[in-house]
C-alpha positions in Angstrom: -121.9 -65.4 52.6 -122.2 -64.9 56.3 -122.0 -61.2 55.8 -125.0 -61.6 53.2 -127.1 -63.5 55.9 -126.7 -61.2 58.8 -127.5 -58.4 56.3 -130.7 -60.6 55.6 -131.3 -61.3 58.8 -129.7 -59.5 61.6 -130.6 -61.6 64.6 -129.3 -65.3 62.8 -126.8 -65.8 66.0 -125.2 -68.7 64.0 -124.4 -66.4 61.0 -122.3 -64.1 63.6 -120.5 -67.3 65.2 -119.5 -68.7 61.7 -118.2 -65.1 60.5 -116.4 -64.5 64.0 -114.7 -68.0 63.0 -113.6 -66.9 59.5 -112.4 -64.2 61.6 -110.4 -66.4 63.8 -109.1 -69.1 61.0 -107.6 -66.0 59.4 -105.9 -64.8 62.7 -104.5 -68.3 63.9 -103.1 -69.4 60.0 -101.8 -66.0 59.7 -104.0 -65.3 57.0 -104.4 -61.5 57.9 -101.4 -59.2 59.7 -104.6 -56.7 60.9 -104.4 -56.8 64.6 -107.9 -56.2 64.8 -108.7 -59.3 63.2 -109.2 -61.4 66.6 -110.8 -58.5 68.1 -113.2 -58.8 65.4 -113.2 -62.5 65.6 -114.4 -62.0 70.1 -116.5 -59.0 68.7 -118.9 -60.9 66.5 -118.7 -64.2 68.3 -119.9 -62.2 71.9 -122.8 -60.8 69.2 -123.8 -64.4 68.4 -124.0 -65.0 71.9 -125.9 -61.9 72.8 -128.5 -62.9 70.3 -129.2 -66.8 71.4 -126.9 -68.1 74.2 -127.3 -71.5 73.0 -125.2 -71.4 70.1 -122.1 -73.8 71.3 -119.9 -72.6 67.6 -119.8 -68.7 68.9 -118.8 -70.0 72.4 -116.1 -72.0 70.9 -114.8 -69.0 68.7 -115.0 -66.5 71.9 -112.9 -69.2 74.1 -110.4 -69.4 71.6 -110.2 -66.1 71.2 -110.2 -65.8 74.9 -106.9 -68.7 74.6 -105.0 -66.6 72.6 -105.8 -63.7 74.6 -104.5 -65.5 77.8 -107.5 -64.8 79.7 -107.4 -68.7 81.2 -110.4 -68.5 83.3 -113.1 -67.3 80.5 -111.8 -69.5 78.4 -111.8 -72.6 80.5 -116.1 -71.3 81.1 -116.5 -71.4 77.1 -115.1 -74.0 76.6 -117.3 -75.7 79.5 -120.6 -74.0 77.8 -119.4 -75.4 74.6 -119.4 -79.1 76.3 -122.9 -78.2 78.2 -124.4 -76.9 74.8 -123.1 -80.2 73.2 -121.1 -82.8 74.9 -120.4 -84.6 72.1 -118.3 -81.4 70.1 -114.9 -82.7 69.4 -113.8 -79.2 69.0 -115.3 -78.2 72.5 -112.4 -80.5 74.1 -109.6 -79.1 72.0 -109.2 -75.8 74.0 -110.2 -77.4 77.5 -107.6 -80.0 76.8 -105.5 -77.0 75.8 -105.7 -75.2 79.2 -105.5 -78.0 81.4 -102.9 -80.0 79.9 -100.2 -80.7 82.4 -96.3 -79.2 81.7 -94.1 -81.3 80.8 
């Protein structure tokens, strides 16, 4: 259905972000063995962005992606715009809790 509303409307950021998270869900759970699939997942998510900044799910989906990617650093700054965009996202804390959780 995402792929049906960016074909109706190619500039709905928040159709990208939710189809770069399908993209995601199926990386994390395993769902897909396509390498390409978080690529895709950063890929779409970074159009969302392009497209309207201020939508906080595409910035959550790129600093995941950016988690699993071990790129700390833009990850930690997603996960901060997430929080900026909407400080009361539950999922915005997830990956900043993530990143600076202390080892035990």
């Amino acid at each position: 259905m995402f792929e049906r509303a960016i074909a109706l409307d190619p500039k709905y950021a928040t159709a990208y972000a939710f189809l770069a998270y399908n993209y995601w869900v199926e990386w994390f759970f395993q769902l897909s063995q396509d390498p390409q699939t978080l690529k895709r997942a950063g890929e779409l998510a970074q159009r969302a962005i392009a497209l309207d900044d201020s939508t906080a799910p595409a910035h959550l989906v790129l600093g995941s992606v950016y988690l699993l990617e071990k790129q700390l650093e833009q990850a930690i700054a997603e996960a901060e715009r997430v929080l900026t965009l909407n400080p009361n996202n539950a999922f915005g804390f997830y990956p900043r809790g993530t990143m600076r959780r202390s080892p035990h």
